[in-house]
N, C-alpha and C positions, 0 to 999 in steps of 0.2 A: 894539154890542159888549157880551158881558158882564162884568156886573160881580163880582168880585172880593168873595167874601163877607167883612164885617169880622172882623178877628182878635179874638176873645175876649179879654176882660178878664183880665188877669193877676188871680190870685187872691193877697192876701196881699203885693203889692211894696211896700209898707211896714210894715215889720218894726213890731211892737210892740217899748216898750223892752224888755220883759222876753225879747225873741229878738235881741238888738241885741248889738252886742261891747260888753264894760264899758271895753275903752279908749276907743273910740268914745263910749261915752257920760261919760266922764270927762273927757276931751278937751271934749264940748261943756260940761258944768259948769264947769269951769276956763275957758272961752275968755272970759267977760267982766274975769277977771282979770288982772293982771302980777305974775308972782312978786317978793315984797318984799325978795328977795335971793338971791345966785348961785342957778342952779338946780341942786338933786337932784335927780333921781328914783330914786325907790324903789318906783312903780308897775309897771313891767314886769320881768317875771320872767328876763330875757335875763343870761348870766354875761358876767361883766366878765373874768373871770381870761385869763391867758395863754392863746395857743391853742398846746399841747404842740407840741414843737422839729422831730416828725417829721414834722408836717403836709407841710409844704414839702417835703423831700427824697422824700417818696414819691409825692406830686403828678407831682412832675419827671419820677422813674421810668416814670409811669404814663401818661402824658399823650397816646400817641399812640392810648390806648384811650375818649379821650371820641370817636372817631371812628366807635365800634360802641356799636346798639344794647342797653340791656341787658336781660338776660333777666328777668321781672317774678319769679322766685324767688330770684335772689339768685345770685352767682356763689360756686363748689365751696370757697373758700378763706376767704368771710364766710360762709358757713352753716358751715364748721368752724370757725371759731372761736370763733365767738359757741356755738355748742352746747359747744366745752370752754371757756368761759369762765360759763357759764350752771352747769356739773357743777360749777368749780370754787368758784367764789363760792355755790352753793346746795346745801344736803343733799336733790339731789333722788332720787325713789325709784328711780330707773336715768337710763344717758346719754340727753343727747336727741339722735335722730337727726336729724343734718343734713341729709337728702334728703328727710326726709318730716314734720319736726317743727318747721321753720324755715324764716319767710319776711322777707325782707328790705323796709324799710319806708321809703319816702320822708319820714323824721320819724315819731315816736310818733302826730303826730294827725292825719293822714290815715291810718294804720291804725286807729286810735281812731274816727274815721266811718266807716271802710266797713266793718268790721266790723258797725255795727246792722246794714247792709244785708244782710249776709252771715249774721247770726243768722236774720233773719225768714225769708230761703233754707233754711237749715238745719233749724230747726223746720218748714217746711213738709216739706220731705222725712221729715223722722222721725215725721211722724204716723201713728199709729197702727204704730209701732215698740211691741215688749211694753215697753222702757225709757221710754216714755212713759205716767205713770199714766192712768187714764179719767179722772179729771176735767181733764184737759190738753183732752180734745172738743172745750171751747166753742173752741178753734182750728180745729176743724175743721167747723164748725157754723158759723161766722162769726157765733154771735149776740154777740161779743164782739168788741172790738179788740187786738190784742196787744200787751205791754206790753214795756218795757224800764224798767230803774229804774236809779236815780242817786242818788249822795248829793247835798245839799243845802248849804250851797254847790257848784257843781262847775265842771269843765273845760267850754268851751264846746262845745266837737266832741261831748261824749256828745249834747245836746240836741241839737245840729245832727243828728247819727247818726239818732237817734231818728227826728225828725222825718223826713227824706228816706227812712227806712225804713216810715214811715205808721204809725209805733208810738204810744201813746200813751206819754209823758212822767210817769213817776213818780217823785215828788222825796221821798226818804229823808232828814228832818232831819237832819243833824248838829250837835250840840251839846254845849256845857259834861258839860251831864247824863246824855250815852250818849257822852263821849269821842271825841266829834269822830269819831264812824262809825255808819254805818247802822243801828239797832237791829233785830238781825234778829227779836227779838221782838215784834217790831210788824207784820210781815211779814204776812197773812192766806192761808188757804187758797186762796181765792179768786181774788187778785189772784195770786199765785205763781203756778197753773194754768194764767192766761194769758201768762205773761211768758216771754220767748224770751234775754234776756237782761239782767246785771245789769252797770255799772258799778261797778266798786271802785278806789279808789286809797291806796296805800301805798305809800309818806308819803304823807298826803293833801297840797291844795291847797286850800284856803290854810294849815290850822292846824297842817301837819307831825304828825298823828297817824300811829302805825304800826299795824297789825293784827298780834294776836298767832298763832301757828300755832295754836292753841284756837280764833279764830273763823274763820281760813280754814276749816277743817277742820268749824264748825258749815254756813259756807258751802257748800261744797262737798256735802254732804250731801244740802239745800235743793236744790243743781242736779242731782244725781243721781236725789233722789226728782220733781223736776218737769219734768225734761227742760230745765232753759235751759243759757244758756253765762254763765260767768262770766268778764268782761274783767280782767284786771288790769293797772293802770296801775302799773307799777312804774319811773317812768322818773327817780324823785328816788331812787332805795334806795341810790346810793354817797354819800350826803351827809348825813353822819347826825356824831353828835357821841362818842357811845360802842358802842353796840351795833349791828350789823349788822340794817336790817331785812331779816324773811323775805320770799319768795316764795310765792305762789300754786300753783305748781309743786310746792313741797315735801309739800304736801299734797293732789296731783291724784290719788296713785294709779299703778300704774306703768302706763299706758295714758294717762294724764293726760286722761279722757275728761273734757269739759262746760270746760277750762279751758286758756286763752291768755293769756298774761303779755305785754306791752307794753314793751319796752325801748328808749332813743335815747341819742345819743353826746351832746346837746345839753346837760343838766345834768354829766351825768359827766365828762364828757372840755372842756368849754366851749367845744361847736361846735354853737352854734344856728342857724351860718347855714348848715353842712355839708348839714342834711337826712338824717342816716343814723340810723335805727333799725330794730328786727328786730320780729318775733311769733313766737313758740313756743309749744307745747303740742299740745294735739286734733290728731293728723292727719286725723282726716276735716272735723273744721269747716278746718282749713290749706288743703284739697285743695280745697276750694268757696270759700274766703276767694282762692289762688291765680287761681282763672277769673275770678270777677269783676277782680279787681287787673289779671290780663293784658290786659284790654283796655279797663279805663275807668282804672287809677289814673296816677299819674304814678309814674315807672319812677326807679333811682338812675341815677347813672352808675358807669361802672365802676374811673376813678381812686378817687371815692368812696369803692367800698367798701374796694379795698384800702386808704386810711387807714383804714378801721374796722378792717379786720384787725390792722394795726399797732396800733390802739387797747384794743382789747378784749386784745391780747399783753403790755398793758403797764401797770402798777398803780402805776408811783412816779409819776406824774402826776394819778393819780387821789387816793393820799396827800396832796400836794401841794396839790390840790386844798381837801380836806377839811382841814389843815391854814389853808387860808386863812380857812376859814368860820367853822371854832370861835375864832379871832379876833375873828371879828366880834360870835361869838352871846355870848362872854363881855365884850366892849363892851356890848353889849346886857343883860348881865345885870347889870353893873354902872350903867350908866345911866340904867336904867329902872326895876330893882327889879323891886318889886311892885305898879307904877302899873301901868293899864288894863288888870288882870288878865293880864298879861305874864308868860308858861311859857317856859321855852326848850321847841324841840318836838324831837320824837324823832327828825325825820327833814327834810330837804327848808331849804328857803333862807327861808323867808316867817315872820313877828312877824305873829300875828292878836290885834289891840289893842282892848280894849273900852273906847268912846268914847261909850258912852250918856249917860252923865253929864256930855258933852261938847257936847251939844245933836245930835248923832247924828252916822251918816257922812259925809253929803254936807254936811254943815255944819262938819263937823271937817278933813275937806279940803278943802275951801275956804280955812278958816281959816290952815290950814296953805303950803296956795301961797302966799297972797296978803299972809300976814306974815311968815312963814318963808322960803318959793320951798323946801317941801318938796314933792315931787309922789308922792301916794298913792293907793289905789284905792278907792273905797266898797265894805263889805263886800255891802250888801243889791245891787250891781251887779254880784255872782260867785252869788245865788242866786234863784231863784222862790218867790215867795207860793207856800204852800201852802193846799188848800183852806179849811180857817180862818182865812186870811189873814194869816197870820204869814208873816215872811220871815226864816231863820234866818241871814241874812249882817247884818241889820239894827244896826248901831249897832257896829259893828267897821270898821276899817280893816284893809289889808294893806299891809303893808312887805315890799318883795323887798330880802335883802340882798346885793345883786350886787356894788355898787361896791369900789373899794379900800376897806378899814380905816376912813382917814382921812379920808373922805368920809361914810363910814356914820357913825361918831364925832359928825363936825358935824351931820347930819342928826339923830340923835337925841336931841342935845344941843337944838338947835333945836325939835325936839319937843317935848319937855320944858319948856322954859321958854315955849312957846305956850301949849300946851295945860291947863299946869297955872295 
């Protein structure tokens, strides 16, 4: 009889930490300990707040349509809304069209991965487009890899993206020193040339920095003169404390070529377990973003979306919302001062705490479970060494301020007298 040739070694089935989830890896730091009192957490980034009153009554409505599949763009009444909701919340340069400008998203981050996948598609087809300068070639010459870049701390899905798209992984410091965003002057011809796409987030993750429409707009530029696409993660922008952050969108252009904004209901609205978020922008990267999604992503259903329609119709809940937070963040301002270089941030739910002085991150929460029963995330476990081997999450913690008021209160209270 013959035999059955051995299957090949899996390449890579054990993740280095540095490709590992940081809860995962936080989890195993913290497991030889017992929190030294009730537990907080303030490690995952999940809202606590109420989930709005109309959830349930249009569920009810809707109910006999989890019976049909649904269409991987999104059904006629969530791409209208979210496109008049999009015109009205942002000075964008014309409407966006709902038929060809809008795709509906299982969550912000499985559009946030398959999109790498969908850039390096993209760039292959526009090679040797006159929009693509000649030194973009080495794409087409293969004597290069192509890149995708990311800020530094970041979300895990851009790497993941990345990676499953064969791209190489470029990690854009953010820091203290360039305001917690990418220094696009650091940027080199070279590497731009090959890069297919850029991760952005405003409010960023962790530090709540916002981007001004002056560096969109530098942004945009850079993706025009080198052919990438520019992702914007905009999915913290209703949580802000006074000023409205912009969009990506507002400075696309009225074609909005090279740019897609990232939107979910999961910070805004406090439905992270819902799964509804959109993509807008570029119809031609949408129209290739679309085929992929139809047949590998995972699809919404269609009660779903109509709660996102209701959702996106409706802003005293989003108020409300905001509302809860600046509670929290003026606790925080009072609590904590000007200890571990504590900013309230411009945007987004997370306190990025500098605990250097504190014997570092992962030593800081520790400290913090295991006398406190505070549970935090280590900063250097949300970034990658960069080639010099610096790691810019390094010697920060992160606090998500989810919970009620009253709990954050005690929590940072409890910080405080730990750690100081």
């Amino acid at each position: 009889m013959a035999m059955t040739a051995p299957l090949p070694a899996l390449q890579g089935a054990i993740q280095p930490d540095s490709e590992r989830s940081p809860f995962a890896r936080t989890a195993e730091l913290l497991a030889p300990y017992k929190p030294g009192k009730p537990l907080i957490t303030l490690s995952l980034g999940e809202p606590q707040h109420p989930v709005p009153g109309f959830v349930g009554p249009v569920l009810a409505d809707h109910i006999a349509e989890f019976g049909r599949y649904p269409v991987a763009k999104g059904i006629e009444p969530f791409r209208r809304a979210t496109a008049d909701w999009l015109s009205t919340r942002f000075q964008l340069p014309r409407a966006i069209d709902p038929e060809t400008e809008i795709l509906v998203l299982n969550g912000s981050r499985e559009g946030l991965f398959f999109a790498a996948l969908t850039a390096v598609r993209y760039a292959d087809q526009r090679r040797g487009e006159s929009a693509i300068p000649k030194s973009a070639a080495v794409l087409k010459s293969g004597s290069s890899k192509p890149a995708i870049l990311m800020p530094n701390p970041f979300y895990p899905a851009y790497g993941a993206g990345a990676r499953a798209a064969g791209c190489e992984q470029i990690y854009l410091p953010t820091t203290l020193a360039n305001g917690f965003l990418p220094d696009l002057d650091a940027l080199d011809d070279a590497t731009l040339a090959r890069t297919v796409a850029i991760y952005i987030a405003s409010p960023a993750n962790p530090q709540g920095s916002v981007a001004s429409q002056g560096y969109f707009v530098r942004l945009k530029r850079l993706a025009d003169r080198f052919g990438f696409m520019i992702l914007s993660d905009e999915c913290y922008s209703e949580i802000y404390t006074s000023e409205a952050p912009g969009s990506a969108l507002e400075c696309a252009g009225p074609d909005f070529a090279n740019v897609v904004a990232f939107q979910s209901l999961s910070k805004r609205s406090n439905l992270p377990g819902m799964r509804v978020g959109f993509a807008a922008g570029d119809a031609k990267f949408l129209n290739l973003f679309h085929e992929l999604r139809n047949v590998a992503a995972p699809q919404v259903p269609v009660p779903l979306q109509h709660v996102a329609v209701a959702a996106y119709r409706d802003e005293a809940h989003v108020e409300e919302n905001r509302r809860l937070y600046r509670i929290k963040f003026d606790l925080a301002d009072q609590i904590l001062g000007n200890r571990y270089g504590y900013q309230r941030p411009a945007g987004g739910f997370c306190v990025w705490l500098d605990v250097a002085d504190r014997g570092g991150d992962e030593a800081a929460a520790i400290k913090l479970y295991r006398d406190a029963g505070v549970r935090v995330i280590p900063g250097s476990y949300l970034a990658r060494r960069q080639p010099d081997g610096f790691n810019p999450g390094a010697g920060y913690i992160r606090l998500a301020l989810v919970s009620d008021s009253e709990s954050t209160a005690e929590a940072l209270h409890r910080l405080v007298e730990t750690l100081n």
